[in-house]
Structure formats: structure tokens, C-alpha cells
C-alpha positions as CSV (number, residue, x, y, z in Angstrom):
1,X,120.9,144.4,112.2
2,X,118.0,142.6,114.4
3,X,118.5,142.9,117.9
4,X,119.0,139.2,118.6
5,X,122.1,140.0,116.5
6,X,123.9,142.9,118.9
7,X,125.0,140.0,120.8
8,X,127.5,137.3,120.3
9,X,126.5,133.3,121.1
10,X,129.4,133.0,123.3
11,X,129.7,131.7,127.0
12,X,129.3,134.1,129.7
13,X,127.4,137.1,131.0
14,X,125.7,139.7,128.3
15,X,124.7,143.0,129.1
16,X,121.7,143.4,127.5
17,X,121.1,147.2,128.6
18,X,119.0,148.5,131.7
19,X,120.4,146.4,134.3
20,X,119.0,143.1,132.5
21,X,121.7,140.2,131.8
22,X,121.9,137.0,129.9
23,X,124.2,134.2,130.4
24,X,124.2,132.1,128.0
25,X,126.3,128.6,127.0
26,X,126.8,127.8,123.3
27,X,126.4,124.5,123.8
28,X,122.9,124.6,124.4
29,X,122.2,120.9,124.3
30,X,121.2,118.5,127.5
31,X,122.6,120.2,130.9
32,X,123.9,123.5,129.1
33,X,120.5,125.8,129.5
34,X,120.6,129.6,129.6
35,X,119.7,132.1,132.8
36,X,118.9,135.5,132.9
37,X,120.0,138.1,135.8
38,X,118.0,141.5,136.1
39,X,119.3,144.1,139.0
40,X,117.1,147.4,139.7
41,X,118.5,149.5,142.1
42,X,119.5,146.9,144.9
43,X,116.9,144.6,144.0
44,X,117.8,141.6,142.0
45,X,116.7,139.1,140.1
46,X,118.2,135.7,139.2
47,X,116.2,133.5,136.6
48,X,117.3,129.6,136.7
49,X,120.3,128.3,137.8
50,X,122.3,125.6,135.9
51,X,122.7,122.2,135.8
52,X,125.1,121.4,138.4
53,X,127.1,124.1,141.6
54,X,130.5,124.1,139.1
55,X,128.2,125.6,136.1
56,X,126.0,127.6,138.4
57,X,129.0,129.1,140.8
58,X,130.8,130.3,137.1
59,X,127.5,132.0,136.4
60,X,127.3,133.8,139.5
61,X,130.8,134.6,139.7
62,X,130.4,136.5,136.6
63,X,127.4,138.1,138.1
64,X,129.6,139.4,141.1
65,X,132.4,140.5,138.6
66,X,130.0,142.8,136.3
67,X,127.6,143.8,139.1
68,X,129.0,143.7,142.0
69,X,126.0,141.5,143.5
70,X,126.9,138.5,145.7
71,X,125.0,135.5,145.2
72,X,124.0,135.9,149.3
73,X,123.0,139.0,148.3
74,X,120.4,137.6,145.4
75,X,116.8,138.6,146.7
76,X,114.7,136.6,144.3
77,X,115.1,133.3,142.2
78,X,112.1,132.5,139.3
79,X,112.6,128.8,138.2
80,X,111.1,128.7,134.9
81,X,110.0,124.8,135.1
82,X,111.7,122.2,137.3
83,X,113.8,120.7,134.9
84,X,117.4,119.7,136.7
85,X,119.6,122.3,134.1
86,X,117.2,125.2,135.2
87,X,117.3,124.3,138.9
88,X,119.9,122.0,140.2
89,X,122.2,125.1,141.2
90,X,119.4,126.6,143.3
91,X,121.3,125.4,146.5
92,X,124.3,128.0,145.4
93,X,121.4,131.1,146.0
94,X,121.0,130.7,149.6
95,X,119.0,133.5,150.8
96,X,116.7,134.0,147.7
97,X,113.1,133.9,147.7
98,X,111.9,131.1,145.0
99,X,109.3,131.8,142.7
100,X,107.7,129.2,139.9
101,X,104.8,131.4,139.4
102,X,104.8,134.6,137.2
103,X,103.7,134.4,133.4
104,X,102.5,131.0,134.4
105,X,102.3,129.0,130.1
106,X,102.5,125.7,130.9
107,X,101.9,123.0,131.0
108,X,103.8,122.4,127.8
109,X,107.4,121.9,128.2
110,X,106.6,120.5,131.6
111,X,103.8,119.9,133.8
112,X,104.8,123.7,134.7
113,X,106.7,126.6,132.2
114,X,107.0,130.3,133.1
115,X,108.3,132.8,131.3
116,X,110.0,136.1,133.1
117,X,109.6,139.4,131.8
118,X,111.7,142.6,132.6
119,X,109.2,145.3,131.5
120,X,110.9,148.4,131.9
121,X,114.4,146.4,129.7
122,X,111.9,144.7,127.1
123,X,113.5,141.8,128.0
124,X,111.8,138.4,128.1
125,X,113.5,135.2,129.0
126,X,111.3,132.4,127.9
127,X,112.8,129.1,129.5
128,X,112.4,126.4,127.6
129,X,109.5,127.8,126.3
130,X,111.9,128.4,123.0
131,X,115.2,126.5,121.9
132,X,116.7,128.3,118.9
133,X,118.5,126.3,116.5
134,X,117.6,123.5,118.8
135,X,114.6,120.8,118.9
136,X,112.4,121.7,121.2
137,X,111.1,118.3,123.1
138,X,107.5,118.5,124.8
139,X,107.3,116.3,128.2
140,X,104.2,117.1,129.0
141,X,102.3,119.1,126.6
142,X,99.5,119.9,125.0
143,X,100.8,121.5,122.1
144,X,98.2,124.2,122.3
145,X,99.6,125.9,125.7
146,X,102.9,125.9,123.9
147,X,101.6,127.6,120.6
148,X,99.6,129.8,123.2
149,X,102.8,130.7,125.3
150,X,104.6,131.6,121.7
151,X,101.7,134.1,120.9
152,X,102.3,135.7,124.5
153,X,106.0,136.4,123.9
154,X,105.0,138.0,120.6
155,X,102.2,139.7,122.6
156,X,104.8,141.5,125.2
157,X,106.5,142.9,121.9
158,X,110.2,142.6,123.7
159,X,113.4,144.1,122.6
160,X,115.5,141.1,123.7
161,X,114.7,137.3,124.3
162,X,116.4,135.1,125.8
163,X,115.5,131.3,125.4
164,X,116.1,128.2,127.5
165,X,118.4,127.1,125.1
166,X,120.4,128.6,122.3
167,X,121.7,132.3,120.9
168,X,119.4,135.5,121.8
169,X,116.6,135.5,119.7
170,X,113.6,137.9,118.3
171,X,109.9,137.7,117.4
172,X,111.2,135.7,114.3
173,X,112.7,133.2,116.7
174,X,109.8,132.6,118.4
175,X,107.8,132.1,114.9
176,X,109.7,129.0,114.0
177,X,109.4,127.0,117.3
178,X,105.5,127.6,116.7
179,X,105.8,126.3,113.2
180,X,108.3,123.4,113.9
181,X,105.6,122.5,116.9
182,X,102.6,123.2,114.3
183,X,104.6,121.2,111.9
184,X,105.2,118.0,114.0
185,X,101.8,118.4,115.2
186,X,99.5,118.1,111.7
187,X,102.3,115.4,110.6
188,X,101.9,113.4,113.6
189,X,98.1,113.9,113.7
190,X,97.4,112.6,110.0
191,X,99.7,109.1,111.0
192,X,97.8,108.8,114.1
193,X,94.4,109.0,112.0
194,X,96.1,106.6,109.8
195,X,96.9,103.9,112.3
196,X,100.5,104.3,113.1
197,X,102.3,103.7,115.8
198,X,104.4,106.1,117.6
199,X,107.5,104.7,116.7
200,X,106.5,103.6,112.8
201,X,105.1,107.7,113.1
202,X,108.4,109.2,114.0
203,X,110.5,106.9,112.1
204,X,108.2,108.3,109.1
205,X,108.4,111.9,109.5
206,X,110.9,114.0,107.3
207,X,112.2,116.9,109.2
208,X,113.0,119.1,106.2
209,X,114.8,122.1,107.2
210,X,114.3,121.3,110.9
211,X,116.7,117.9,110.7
212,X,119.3,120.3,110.7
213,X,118.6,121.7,114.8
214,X,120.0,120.1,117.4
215,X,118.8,116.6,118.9
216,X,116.4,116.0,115.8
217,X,115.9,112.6,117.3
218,X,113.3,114.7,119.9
219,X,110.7,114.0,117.4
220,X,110.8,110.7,118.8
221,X,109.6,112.7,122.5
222,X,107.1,115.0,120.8
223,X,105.1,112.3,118.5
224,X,104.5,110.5,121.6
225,X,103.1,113.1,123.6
226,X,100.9,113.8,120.9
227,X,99.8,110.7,120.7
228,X,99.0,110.4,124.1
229,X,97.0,114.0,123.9
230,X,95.2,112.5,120.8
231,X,94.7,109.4,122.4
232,X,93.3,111.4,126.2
233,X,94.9,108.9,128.2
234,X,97.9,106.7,129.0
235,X,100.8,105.3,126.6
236,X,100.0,101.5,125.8
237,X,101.4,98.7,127.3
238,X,104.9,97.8,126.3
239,X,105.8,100.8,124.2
240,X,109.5,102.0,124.0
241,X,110.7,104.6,126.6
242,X,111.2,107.7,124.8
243,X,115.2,107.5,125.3
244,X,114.7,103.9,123.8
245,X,113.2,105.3,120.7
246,X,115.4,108.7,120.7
247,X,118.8,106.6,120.7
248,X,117.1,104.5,117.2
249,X,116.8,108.0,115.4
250,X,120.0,109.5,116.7
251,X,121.6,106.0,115.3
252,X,119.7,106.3,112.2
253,X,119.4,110.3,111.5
254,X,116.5,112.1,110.8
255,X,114.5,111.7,107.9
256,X,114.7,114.8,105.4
């Protein structure tokens, strides 16, 4: 049994041993993100809050209930990137100390991704950094921080990982977001060489195995970042939004 496997994808707080916690929601689509909790003595540490004060105060009341720790009493808060599911509960943690700078990665995600780690519990909670079982969607980019960020996790050799989004994962976790970005990446790149356009590009990639994760229709998100990383400037006048062109894929499905 892999480690990633001790623990159940159920919603709640998980002990993951050593004073380190996940909590996790299986949803783990738009607005359902994952936070980490890590208490040392009577220091703690609260990574992200959710996306609204009724998700957030359920998270922290199941902090209280296994711990003890009140969210008042919550020292330090690391936002892994600014997105509203990892921060818009931040008003809940009123005396805490916010941080958006430790293992700085990004930009990649966002214009700004951190990733926490728990040295002493082996434990590293990876924002969105990682989405298992889900697509991962790049705002910003490029793709190379993100592959770069990947390598680190693997690098810090941790016993426990705990993505943005999705179940508690492992090293092999973290290998398939790098080869779904690598993937999307060299397909996108050899349409761009040919001419494409975004939309045309992600209308013409199959997904494979990967049509099968969550929100497929991200592709639509990714191929136009990479495009404007390729490009090294600005989208062109009067292309679709990428919500436009994420709503024609969900409607029409991934290509396999």
C-alpha cells in the first residue's frame, strides 16, 4: 500500500501523523480546494482557507474538535496563490500572520504558487501546484516553472502530499501532472508551428487517458497560455475568453 493510500478521499480533517493535517473535499472541482493544518507544540500553522466563511468556518471547526486550536488562536496563515478557493476564508483567521512567500514556484498556476512543506512530518502540500485526477488549468504560466515546481516536490522526497485539489497523492502523483503538462505542451506547440488557432488547437487535441480527469475542457485555458508564451506577448484582438471557449468543449466533450 503507497502512502497516498492510508488515507480515505473523504470530506473532513486527516491526521496525517506528527501534528500535520489535511482537509480535504472530494469534490475537488471549482470552489472545493484542499488546506493543510500543521501544529508543533503551540505553534500552528494554517495553509489556505476555502472558498467562502461557511466552508472555511467547517474546516476550522474541525480543527478545534481534533486539536483543540481555536482559529483566534491560529499564529500563521501561508496562502499558496491568491486564487478566491485558497483565500476567500482568510477573514475567518483573525489574528494570523499572512505569508505568500515560502517555496516560492510560480508563476505557473498564477502569477504567484507556493508550496508548504512540514519537514520534520514529510509532508508537502503543493496548492494547486498539483490536481489529482483533475485538469490542472495554467492562468499564468510558463509551463516550465510548473514542470520545475513538480521536480522540487519530488526533490523534498515527502512521505505525504497534499494537492490543491483532489485525494492525497505520492511522487507518482506528481509524475502525471508533469506529463499531462508536457503532454499538452509538445501538442499545442506542433499546432502553433502549424498555424492553428487556439481554439481550432484545442478543439484538435485528443486527451487520451487524460479526457477522463475532471474539467477536460481546461485544455481550452492551457493551449492559450501556451500560445501566448510561444507567441511572447499579448492574445490577439477578438479571440474568445477562455470561459467562452471552455463552455464549447464542455458542450462538445473532449476529444479522445
Amino acid at each position: 500500500m503507497s502512502g497516498a493510500e492510508r488515507w480515505t478521499y473523504a470530506k473532513g480533517l486527516h491526521d496525517l501523523g506528527g501534528g500535520a493535517f489535511a482537509y480535504l473535499q472530494p469534490n475537488g472541482d471549482w470552489g472545493w480546494s484542499n488546506a493543510g493544518f500543521v501544529r508543533d507544540g503551540d505553534a500552528s500553522l494554517l495553509i489556505d482557507t476555502l472558498f467562502d466563511a461557511r466552508l472555511t468556518s467547517q474546516m476550522l471547526t474541525a480543527i478545534t474538535d481534533a486539536t483543540g486550536v481555536q482559529a483566534a488562536d491560529i499564529e500563521t496563515l501561508v496562502n499558496t496563490h491568491a486564487n478566491g478557493d485558497h483565500t476567500f476564508g482568510n477573514g475567518l483567521v483573525t489574528n494570523a500572520r499572512i505569508i505568500v512567500a515560502l517555496h516560492e514556484v510560480g508563476p505557473a498556476h498564477t502569477a504567484g504558487d507556493v508550496i508548504a512543506h512540514s519537514v520534520e512530518d514529510g509532508v508537502v502540500f503543493t496548492g494547486d501546484i498539483l490536481f489529482i485526477d483533475g485538469t490542472p488549468i495554467m492562468w499564468a504560466g510558463p509551463v516550465g516553472n510548473w514542470l520545475k515546481a513538480c521536480d522540487l516536490i519530488v526533490a523534498l522526497d515527502p512521505r505525504v502530499i497534499v494537492p490543491g485539489h483532489g485525494p492525497i497523492t505520492d511522487i507518482a502523483g506528481v509524475r502525471r501532472v508533469q506529463a499531462y503538462l508536457r503532454y499538452i505542451d509538445g501538442q499545442a506547440r506542433a499546432r502553433y508551428d502549424a498555424g492553428m488557432g487556439v481554439v481550432e488547437a484545442a478543439l484538435d487535441i485528443a486527451l487520451g487517458d487524460y479526457a477522463a480527469w475532471g474539467d477536460a475542457e481546461r485544455i481550452a485555458v492551457n493551449v492559450s497560455t501556451l500560445y501566448r508564451e510561444y507567441r511572447g506577448g499579448p492574445d490577439p484582438a477578438g479571440e474568445p475568453s477562455p470561459f467562452a471557449m471552455m463552455a464549447t468543449l464542455a458542450k462538445r466533450g473532449p476529444r479522445r
